[in-house]
C-alpha positions in Angstrom: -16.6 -27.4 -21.5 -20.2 -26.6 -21.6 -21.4 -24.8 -18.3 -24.3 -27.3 -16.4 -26.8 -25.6 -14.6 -29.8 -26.4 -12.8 -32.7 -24.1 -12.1 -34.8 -24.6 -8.7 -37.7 -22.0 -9.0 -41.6 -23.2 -8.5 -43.4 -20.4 -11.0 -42.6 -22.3 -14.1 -42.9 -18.6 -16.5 -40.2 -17.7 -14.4 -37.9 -20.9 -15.0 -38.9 -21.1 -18.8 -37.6 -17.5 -18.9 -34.6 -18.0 -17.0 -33.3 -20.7 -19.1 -33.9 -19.2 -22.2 -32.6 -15.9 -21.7 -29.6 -17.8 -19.7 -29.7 -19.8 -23.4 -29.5 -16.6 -25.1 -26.4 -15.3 -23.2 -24.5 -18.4 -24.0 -25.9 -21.4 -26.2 -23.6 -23.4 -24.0 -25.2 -23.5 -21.1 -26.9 -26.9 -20.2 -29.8 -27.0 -18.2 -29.6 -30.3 -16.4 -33.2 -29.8 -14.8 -36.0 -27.4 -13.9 -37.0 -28.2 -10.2 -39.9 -26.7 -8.9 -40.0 -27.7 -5.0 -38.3 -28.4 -2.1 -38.9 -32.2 -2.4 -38.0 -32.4 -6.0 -34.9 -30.5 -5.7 -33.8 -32.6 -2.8 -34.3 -35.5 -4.2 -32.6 -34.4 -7.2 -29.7 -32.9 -6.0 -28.9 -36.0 -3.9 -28.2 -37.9 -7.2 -26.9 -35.0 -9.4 -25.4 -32.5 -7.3 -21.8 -33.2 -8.6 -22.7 -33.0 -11.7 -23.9 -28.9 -11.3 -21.1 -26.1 -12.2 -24.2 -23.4 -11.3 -27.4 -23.3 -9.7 -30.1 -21.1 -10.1 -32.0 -20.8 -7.0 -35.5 -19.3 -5.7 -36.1 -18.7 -1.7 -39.1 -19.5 -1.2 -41.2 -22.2 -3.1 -44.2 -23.9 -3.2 -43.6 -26.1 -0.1 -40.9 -24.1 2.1 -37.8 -22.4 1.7 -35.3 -23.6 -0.8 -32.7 -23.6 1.8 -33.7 -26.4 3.9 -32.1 -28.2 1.0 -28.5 -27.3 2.4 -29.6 -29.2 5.7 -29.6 -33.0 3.5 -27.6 -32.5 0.5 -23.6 -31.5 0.6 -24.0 -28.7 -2.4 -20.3 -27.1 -3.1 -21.3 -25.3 -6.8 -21.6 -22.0 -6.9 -25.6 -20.6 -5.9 -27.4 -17.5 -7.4 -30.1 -17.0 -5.5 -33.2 -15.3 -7.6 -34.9 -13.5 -5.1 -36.6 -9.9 -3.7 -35.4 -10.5 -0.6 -33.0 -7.3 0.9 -30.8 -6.4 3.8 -30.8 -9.1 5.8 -30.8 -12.1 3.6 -28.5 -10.4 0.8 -26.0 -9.6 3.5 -25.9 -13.5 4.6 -25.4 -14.2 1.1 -22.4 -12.0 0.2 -20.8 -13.3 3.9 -20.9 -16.3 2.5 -19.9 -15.9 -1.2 -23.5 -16.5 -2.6 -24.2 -14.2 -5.9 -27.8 -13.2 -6.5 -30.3 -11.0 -8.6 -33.3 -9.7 -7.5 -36.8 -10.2 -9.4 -38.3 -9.3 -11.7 -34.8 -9.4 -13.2 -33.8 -8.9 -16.8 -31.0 -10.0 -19.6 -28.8 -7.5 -18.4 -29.2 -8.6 -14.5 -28.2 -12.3 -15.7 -25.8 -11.0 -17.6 -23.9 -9.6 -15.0 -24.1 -12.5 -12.9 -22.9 -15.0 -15.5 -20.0 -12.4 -15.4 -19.4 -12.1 -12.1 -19.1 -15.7 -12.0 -16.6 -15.9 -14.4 -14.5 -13.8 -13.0 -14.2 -16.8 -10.0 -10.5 -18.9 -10.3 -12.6 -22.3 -10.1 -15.8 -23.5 -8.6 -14.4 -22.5 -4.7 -17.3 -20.4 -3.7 -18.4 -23.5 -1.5 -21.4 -22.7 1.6 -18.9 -22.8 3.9 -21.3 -21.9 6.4 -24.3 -23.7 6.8 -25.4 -22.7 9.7 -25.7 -19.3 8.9 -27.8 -20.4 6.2 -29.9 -22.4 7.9 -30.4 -19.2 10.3 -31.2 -17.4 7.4 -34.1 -20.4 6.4 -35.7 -20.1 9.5 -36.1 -16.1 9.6 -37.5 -16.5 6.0 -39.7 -18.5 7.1 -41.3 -16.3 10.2 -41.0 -12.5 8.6 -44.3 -11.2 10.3 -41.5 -9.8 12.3 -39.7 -8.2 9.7 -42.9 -6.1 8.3 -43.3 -2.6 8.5 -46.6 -0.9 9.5 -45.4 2.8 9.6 -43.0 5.5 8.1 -41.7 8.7 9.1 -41.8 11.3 6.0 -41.8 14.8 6.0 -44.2 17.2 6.1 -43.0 20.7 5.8 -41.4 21.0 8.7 -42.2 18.0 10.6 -41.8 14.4 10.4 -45.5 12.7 10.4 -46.0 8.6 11.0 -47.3 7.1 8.2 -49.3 4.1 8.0 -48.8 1.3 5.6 -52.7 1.3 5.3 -52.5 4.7 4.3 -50.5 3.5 1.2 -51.5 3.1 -2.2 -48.9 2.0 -3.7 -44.6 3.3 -3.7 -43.2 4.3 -6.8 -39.9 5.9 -7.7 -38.0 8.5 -10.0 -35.0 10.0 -10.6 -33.5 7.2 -7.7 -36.1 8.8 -5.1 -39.1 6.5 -3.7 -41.9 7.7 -2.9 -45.2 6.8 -0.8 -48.6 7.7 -2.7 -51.2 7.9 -0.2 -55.4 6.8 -0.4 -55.8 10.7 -0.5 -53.1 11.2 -3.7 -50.3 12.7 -1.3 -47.1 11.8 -2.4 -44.2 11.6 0.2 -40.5 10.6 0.0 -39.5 7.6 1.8 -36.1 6.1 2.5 -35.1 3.1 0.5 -34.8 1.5 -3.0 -38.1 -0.1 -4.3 -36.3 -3.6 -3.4 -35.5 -2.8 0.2 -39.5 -1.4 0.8 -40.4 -4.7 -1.2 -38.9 -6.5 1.6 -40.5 -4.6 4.5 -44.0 -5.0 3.4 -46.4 -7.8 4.0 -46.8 -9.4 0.9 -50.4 -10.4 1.8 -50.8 -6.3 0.8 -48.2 -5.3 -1.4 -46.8 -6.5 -5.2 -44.0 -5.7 -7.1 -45.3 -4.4 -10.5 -42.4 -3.8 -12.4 -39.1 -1.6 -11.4 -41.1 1.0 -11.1 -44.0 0.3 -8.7 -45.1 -1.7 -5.6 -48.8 -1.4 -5.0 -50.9 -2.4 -2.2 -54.2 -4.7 -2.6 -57.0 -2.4 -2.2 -55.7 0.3 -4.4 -56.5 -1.9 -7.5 -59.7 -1.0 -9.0 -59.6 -2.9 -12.0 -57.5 -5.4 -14.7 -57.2 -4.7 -18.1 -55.8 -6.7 -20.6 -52.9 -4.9 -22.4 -50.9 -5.6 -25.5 -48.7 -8.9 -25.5 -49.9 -10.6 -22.8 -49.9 -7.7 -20.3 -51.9 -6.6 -17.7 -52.7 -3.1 -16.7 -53.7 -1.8 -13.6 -56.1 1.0 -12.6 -55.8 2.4 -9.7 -57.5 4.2 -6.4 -56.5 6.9 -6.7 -55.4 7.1 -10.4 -52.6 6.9 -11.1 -50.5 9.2 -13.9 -48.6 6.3 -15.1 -49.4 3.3 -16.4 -49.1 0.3 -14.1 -48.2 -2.9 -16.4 -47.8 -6.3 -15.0 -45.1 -8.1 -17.8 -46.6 -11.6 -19.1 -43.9 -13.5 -17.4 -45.6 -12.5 -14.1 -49.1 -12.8 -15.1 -49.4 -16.1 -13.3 -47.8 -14.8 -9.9 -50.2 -11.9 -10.5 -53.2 -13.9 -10.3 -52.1 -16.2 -7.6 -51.4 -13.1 -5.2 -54.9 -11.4 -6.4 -56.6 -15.1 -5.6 -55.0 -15.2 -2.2 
């Protein structure tokens, strides 16, 4: 029996690359529909719920946070949640048996998750509790809180505060992160690239790629690269080439026009 998925996710590159790679993994799957709101995917899932063995789920959309949607509609498929939240929301999500990948994810991130699913006896990873979730909505919803504005790194043989306006951008090698500074310093900071992503205002900082998160005024200019890319130059410059993928183009623009 054919798998029947629906996709709730407001940047419509992102859905149209969802479902085809998810198309790609196994020609299968049925998309049932592409919902891009909170209000569409209510309204939706009110009628059709039932009829989803998977959904594909962003956090935040267009007009709130996609789980407000648990407060109306009595959802008991299975939810993979595609998000860059960390800690604090992942951990809610594995307490209640909620998969998820983080973004920008790839073929081999879906991949696994398809697996992982798989792996279930039955559909009985049910939200068994809501409220948890709804706890979860309303911290989304009010992260100022949640921001960093300073780290401790070392500096030979001290620890020095750093602040987050001193940052250019974080990058990471060889499963280290690192901090470059205005002045071209680079420090080591604790944390993968997705658990920074998550304690940094993202009125300042973007997720590149995998390999950097840069803040706002450290762009200098926006080249057009090869298939549909974009590439960054930087203040100061950077060594490595900064390349924003054409699936995130749009997001790109919408965070630069913000």
């Amino acid at each position: 029996m054919a798998l029947r998925i629906a996709i709730i996710e407001d940047e419509p590159a992102t859905a149209r690359n969802l479902k085809f790679l998810l198309q790609e993994l196994d020609p299968g799957i049925e998309v049932l529909a592409t919902l891009g709101s909170v209000k569409e995917a209510t309204a939706w899932m009110q009628q059709h719920a039932a009829e989803c063995g998977l959904i594909f789920m962003d956090i935040r959309l267009n007009d709130g946070v996609s789980l407000d949607i648990f407060s109306t509609v009595t959802i008991t498929a299975p939810v993979i949640f595609v998000t860059a939240y960390n800690d604090y929301a992942l951990q809610a999500f594995k307490a209640n048996g909620i998969d998820y990948i983080l973004k920008p994810f790839d073929e081999q991130d879906l991949q696994q998750a398809l697996t992982r699913f798989r792996r279930l006896t039955g559909h009985d990873r049910q939200l068994d509790n809501i409220t948890q979730l709804r706890q979860l909505a309303e911290s989304i919803r009010n992260p100022s809180a949640h921001y960093r504005h300073s780290f401790l790194v070392h500096f030979r043989d001290r620890l020095l505060p750093l602040s987050t306006d001193e940052i250019s951008w974080f990058c990471t090698a060889e499963e280290t992160s690192f901090a470059v500074t205005t002045d071209n310093k680079k420090h080591i900071v604790e944390g993968t690239l997705e658990q920074l992503q998550e304690q940094l205002d993202p009125q300042f900082f973007f997720r590149v790629n995998r390999q950097f998160i840069i803040h706002r005024k450290a762009i200098r200019e926006i080249s057009f690269y090869f298939n549909g890319r974009l590439l960054l130059k930087t203040i100061p410059e950077s060594t490595d080439k900064m390349l924003i993928s054409k699936a995130r183009v749009p997001e790109f623009k919408s965070w630069m026009n913000g």
